[in-house]
N, C-alpha and C positions, 0 to 999 in steps of 0.2 A: 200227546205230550207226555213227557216223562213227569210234570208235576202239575197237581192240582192248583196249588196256589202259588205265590211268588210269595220272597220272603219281606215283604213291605204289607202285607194285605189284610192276614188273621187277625180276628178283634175278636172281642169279649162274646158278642152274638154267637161267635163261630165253636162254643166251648161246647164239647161234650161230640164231636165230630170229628170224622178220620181226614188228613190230610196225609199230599206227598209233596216234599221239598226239594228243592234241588237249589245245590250253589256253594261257597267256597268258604271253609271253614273261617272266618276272622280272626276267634277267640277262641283258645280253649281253657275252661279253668277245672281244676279237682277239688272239691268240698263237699269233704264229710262223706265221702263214700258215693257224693254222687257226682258225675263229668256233666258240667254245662258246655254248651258249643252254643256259640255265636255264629248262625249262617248267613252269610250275607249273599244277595244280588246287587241289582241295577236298583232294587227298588226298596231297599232296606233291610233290616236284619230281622231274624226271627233266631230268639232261645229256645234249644232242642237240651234234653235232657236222657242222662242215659241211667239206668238203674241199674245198680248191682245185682239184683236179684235175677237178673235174665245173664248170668255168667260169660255166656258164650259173646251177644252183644257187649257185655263191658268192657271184654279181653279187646276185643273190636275196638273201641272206642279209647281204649287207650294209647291205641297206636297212632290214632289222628293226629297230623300235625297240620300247622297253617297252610293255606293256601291251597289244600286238598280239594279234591272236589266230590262231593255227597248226593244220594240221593237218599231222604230216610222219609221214612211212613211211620205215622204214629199218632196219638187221642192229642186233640187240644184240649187244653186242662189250665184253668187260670192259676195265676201267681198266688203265691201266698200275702196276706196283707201285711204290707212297708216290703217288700220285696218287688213293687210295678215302677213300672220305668213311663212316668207322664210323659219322657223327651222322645219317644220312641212310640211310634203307630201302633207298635205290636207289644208296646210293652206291660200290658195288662195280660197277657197268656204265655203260654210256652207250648212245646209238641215234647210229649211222652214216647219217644220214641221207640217203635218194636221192629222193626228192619233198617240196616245201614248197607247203603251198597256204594264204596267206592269206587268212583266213576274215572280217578284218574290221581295218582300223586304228584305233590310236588317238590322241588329242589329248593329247599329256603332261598327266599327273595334277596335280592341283594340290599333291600335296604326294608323297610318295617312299613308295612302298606294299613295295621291297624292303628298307628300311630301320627298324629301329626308335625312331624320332628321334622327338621331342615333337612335337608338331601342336596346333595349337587347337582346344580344341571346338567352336567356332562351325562348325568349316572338316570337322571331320571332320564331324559331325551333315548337314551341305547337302549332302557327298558321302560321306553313309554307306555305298551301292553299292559308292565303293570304300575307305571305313574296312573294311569287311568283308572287303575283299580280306587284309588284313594279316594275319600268321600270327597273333598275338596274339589277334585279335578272331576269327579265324577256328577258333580252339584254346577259345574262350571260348563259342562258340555252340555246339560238337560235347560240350563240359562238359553245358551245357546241357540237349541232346538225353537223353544221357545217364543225367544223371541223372533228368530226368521219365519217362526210359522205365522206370529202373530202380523208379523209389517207383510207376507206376501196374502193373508185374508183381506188388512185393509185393504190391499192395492188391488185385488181380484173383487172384494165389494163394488169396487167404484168405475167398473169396466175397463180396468186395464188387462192387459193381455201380458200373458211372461212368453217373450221368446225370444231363444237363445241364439246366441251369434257364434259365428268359429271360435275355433281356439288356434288353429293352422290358418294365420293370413297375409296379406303384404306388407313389409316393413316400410314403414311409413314416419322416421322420425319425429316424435313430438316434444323432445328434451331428456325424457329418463331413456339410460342404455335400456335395448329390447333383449331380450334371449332368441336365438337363431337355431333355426331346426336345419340340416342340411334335407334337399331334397334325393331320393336315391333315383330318382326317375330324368331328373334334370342334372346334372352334376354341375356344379358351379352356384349353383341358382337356389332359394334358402326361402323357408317360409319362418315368419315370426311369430312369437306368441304375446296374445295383444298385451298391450301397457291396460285397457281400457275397450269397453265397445265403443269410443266415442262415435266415431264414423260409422259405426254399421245400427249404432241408434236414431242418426241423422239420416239414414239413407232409409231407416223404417219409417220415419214421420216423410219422406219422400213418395213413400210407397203406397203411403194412407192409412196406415193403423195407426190411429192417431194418439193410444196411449199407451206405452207399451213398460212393461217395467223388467226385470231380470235381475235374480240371486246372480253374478256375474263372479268368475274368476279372473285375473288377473295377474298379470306378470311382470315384475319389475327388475334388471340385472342392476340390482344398487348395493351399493355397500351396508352394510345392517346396525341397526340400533333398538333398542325397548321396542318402540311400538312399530317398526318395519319389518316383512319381513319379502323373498324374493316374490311368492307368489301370498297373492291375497284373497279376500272377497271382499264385493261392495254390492249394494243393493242400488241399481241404476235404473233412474227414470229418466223418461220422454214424454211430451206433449206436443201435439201440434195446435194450433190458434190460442197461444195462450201468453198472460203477462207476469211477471215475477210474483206476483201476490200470490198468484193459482198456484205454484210451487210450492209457495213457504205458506199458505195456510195449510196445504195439504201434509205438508212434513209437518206442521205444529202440529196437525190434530192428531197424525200419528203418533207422533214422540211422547203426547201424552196421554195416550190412550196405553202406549207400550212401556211406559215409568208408572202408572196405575196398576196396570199387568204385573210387571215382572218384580218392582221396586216397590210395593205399596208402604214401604216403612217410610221412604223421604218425601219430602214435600219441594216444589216444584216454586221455584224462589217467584219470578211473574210470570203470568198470561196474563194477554197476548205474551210472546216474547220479546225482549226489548230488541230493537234495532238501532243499530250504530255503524254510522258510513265507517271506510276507511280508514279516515283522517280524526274523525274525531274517535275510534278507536285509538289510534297512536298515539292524540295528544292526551288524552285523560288517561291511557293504562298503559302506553310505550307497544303493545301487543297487537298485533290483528288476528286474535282469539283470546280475548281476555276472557280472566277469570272474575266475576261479578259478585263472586258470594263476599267479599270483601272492599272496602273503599280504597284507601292508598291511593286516592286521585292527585291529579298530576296539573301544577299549574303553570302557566305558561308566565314567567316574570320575564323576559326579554327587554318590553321595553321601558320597566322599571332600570333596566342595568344598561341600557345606553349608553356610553361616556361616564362609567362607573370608575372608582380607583381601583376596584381589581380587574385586572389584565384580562385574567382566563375568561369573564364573564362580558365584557366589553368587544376585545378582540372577536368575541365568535358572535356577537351581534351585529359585527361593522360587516365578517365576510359575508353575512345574510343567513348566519345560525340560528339557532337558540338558548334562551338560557330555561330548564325545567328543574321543577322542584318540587318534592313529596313531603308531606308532613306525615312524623310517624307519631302517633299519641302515645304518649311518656316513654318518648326515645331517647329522652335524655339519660336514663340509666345507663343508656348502653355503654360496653368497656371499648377502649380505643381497638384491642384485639375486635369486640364484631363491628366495629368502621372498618377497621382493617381489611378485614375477610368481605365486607361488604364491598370495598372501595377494588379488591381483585376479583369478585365478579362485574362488576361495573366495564371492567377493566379486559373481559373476556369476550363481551360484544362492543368494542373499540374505543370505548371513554380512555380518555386521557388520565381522570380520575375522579373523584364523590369528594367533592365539595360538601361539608356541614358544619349549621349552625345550630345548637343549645338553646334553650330557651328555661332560662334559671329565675330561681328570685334576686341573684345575685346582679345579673344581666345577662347578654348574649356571649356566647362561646363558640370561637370556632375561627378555622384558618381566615376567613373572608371576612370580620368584622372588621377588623382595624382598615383593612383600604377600601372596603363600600364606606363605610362612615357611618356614625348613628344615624341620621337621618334617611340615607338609602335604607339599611337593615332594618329601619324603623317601617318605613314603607314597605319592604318584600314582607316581613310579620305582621305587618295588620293586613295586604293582599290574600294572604294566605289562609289567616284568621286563626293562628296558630296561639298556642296556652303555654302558659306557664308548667315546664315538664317534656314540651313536644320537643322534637329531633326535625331540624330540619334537611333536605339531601338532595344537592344539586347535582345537574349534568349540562355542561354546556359545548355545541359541537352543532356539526350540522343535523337538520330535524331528526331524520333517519336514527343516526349514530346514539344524540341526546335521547332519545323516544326508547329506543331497543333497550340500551342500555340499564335506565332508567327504570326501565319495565322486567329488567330480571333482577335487581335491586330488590321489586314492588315482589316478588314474587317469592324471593330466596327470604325475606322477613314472616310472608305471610307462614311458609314452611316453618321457619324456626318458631315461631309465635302461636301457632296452631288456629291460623285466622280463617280459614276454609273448612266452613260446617260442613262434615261426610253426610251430613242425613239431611243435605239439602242440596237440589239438581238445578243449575242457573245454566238454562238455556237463553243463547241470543242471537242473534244475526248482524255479521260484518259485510255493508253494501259498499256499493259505489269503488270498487277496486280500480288502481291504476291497469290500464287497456297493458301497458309496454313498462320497463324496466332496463335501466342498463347492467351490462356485464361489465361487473366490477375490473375484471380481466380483462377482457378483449376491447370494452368499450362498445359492441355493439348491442344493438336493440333486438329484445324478446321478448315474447309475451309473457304475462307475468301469469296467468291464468294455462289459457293451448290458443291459438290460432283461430279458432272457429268461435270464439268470443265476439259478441255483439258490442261496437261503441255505443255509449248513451247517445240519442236522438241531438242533442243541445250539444256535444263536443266533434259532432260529424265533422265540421271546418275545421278542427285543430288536425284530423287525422293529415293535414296539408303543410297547417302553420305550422305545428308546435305538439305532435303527435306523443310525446311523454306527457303532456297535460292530459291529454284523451283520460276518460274513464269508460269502464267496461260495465256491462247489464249483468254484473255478476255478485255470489251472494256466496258467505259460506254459512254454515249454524256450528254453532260454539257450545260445548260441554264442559264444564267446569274449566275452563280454559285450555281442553284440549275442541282441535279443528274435528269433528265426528264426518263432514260430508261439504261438500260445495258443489257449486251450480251455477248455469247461467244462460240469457238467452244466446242462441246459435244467428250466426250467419247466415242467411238464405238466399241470398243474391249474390250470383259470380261475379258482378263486377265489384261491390265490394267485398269479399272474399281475395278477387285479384288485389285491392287495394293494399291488404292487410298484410297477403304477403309480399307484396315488394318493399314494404315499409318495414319488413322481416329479412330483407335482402332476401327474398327468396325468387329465382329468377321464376319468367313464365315456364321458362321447358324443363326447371327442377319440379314446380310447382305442377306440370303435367305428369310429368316421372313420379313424383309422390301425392300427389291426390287430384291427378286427372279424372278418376271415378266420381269423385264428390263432386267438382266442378263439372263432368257433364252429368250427374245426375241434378243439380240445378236448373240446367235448361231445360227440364221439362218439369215445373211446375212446384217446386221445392215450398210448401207453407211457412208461416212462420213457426218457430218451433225452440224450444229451451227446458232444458231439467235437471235435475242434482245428480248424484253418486252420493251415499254413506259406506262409508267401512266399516262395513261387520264387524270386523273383528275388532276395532279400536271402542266400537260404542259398547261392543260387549265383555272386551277390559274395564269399561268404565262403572257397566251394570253391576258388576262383580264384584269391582274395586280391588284389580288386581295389578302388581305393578308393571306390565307389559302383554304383549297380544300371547305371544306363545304360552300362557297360561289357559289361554281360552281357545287356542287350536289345537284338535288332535294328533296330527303330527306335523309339528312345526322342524325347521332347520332350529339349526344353532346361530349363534349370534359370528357365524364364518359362514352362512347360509350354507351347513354342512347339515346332511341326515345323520346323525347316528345310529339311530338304530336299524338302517339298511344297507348305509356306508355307499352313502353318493353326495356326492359323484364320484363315480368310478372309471377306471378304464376300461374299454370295451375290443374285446376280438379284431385283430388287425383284418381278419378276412371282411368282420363287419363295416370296419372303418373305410378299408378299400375299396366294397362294396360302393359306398356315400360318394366315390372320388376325393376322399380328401386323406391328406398326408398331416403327419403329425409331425411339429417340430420343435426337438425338444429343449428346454430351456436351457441356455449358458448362462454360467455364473459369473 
């Protein structure tokens, strides 16, 4: 090795001992005749000092500039006292350095890699190389490491198996666009890159390995935002003979054995974790991934407003809506500008608009007193159990609409109010999901989950009667009110499997053409079987507390799922492209 120690290492024991360093200048400063350098690695900084008295080395050392790269030898020698750096591993010593041997120069950075000053992302993404240099990002990728190392120890303690599925498979739509590889060997004919192993995790529990887990890649052709990006990771489990609890104790026990690990400053709001169906997610936080660390509970006054004198709240009771309402503690201050601003986000997930009422010493205030009547408002405020000070804030519309709505309301206050404690992790679980869903659009029916979703045992008959009622054996676990992972139990039987997808319009000879593999690997002996997915990268956004995933992947696209700093996608060699059979056609304006 070219160095003895790394520069994170030297400590006070080590004084009076020859060391050799290697790594990238950080700092350089000039005092008093003597050049400190700050060298830094992966593993921290160590202060080298240069002495004038050795002429030839100082002329040396004056030429250093950042981002150089050094290897120097020389006596560890401790700090002078009020001169040690407590924030810093090494910052009780320095190295006296008596040889410098530069290893390589550099071209000033394009932007200050010992500083933590805002940068563009365009600018960091093209010189990611050296974004990564930065402590930040460099403190974000060893998170990282960390925790995938810690979640695949658990899952190898407990006898599961990690094995890996293709990355070249058949396109199998399951809702998100796929990315298409062309084949060179078949021209016409394309291999996909999976959304997910779901299938080839189901066809392991077919196969008898009955626990199987995998650090998994992923590939999505979606449009991009913060926390997506085209390709991902998620850490994907399998079981066979097993029921929803055996999942989700086994993720509790990891989550907090891996927030102890990696997080031990926050505290872990309940264990067990709570669980909350669907529906009563919706109704109490408008979310199906609420955020807990905060109340803004949600109460259902519907049928207080029955044959009410106001319109908006009546009307959307008769067509079989809802009328919800949040009580915010001493919302009464607020300026009609944040009702305003409150009443167009409201307004962004389909409310018509935010209804509120005041609650003064004076009496009630608000567009809806004078046609409820005092004695309605009288009743919706002792329902609610609302004080003197509180803000009241309706949504009335169909469940859906009123609930969403409502719940980004609940959500864009907690932000402006600073009602969500960073140093506390509110883990939960959202059960009992609706099986199907309609397309807002087309009006047809899909699963709200994937296809291979199990119905609950007690709505098996509705899959006949009344198949939007069905719910599914599916679960997700909720992190400060971001979705970290979901799961559910699998299909194991082709005839219901056939059921699911015809009530998917999916015919039998499509449903042969796209997962004839699954359905005859069924007929021979298929267990029962169900397990989660987490994304990586989003629970490791969260560990971090950073405000999107590409913070915490090493080389992420751009928010145009563009590389910069490779410059892909790119065009490729027509002889290549000919080679594939396929023809380019280029876009008209």
């Amino acid at each position: 090795m070219l160095r003895t120690h790394t520069c994170g290492q030297l400590k006070k024991s080590d004084v009076g001992s020859e060391a050799t360093l290697c790594g990238w200048v950080h700092r350089r400063r000039d005092h008093g005749g003597l050049i400190f350098v700050d060298l830094r690695d992966r593993y921290g900084f160590t202060q080298i000092v240069f002495d004038p008295k050795d002429k030839a080395l100082f002329t040396e050392a004056e030429h250093i500039r950042p981002e150089w790269v050094l290897q120097v030898k020389g006596t560890v020698t401790a700090r002078l006292e009020g001169a040690e750096r407590d924030d810093n591993p090494t910052g009780g010593i320095e190295l006296r350095v008596s040889t410098v041997k530069v290893l390589n120069q550099a071209k000033t950075p394009p932007f200050e890699i010992d500083q933590d000053k805002e940068v563009g992302e365009e600018l960091r993404l093209e010189y990611r190389y050296l974004d990564l240099r930065r402590d930040r990002m460099r403190k974000n990728m060893i998170t990282r490491h960390r925790m995938v190392q810690s979640i695949r120890k658990f899952f190898y303690d407990r006898e599961f198996l990690e094995i890996e599925t293709p990355i070249l498979i058949k396109g199998t739509p399951e809702g998100s666009r796929e990315y298409l590889v062309p084949s060179r060997l078949y021209h016409g004919q394309f291999y996909v890159l999976p959304q997910s192993p779901q299938q080839l995790k189901q066809l392991t529990m077919v196969a008898g390995l009955d626990r199987y887990m995998q650090i998994a890649r992923c590939f999505r052709d979606e449009d991009q935002r913060g926390d997506r990006q085209p390709e991902f990771t998620q850490v994907d489990i399998e079981m066979s003979f097993m029921e929803p609890n055996d999942i989700m104790e086994l993720t509790e026990q990891c989550l907090q054995e891996l927030t102890k690990q990696i997080r031990p400053d926050v505290r872990i709001l309940t264990s067990p974790f709570p669980r909350l169906t669907y529906t009563e997610a919706m109704e109490r936080y408008g979310s199906d991934k609420p955020d807990i660390r905060f109340s803004l509970e949600f109460t259902d006054v519907s049928e207080l407003c029955k044959g009410c004198g106001f319109g908006v709240f009546s009307k959307a009771v008769e067509v079989g809506g809802v009328v919800k309402v949040m009580v915010v503690s001493n919302g009464a201050t607020m300026s009609r500008k944040e009702i305003d601003d409150l009443t167009e986000t409201a307004k962004i997930y389909g409310a018509k608009g935010l209804a509120w009422i005041k609650v003064s010493e004076k009496g009630y205030e608000g567009v809806p007193v004078d046609k409820l009547g005092k004695e309605c408002t009288e009743l919706i405020v002792q329902a609610v159990k609302a004080k003197q000070g509180d803000m009241l804030l309706f949504t009335a519309d169909n469940f859906s609409t009123a609930c969403i709505s409502l719940g980004a309301v609940r959500t864009a206050i907690a932000a402006k109010r600073n009602l969500a404690d960073p140093a506390v992790f509110a883990y939960c679980w959202v059960t009992d999901f609706p099986m199907f869903e309609k397309d807002t659009a087309t009006g047809a029916v899909a699963a709200v989950h994937h296809p291979f979703t199990r119905p609950k045992d007690e709505d098996l008959a509705l899959l006949d009667a009344d198949p939007l009622r069905a719910r599914a054996v599916a679960y997700d676990i909720v992190l400060n009110g971001s979705e970290i992972g979901g799961g559910s139990v699998r299909i194991h039987e082709a005839d219901l499997q056939s059921k699911i997808f015809s009530i998917l319009r999916i015919t039998p000879e499509d449903a042969e053409r796209r997962f004839g593999h699954l359905l005859r690997a069924f007929q021979y002996g298929a267990p029962p079987h169900g397990g989660i997915a987490w994304g990586v990268d989003r629970m490791v956004m969260l560990f971090c507390n950073e405000p999107n995933i590409r913070e915490v992947i090493a080389y992420p696209k751009d928010q145009k799922a563009k590389d910069l700093m490779l410059g892909s996608p790119s065009p490729m060699p027509e002889e290549q492209i000919a080679e594939l059979g396929i023809k380019i056609i280029e876009e008209t304006a």
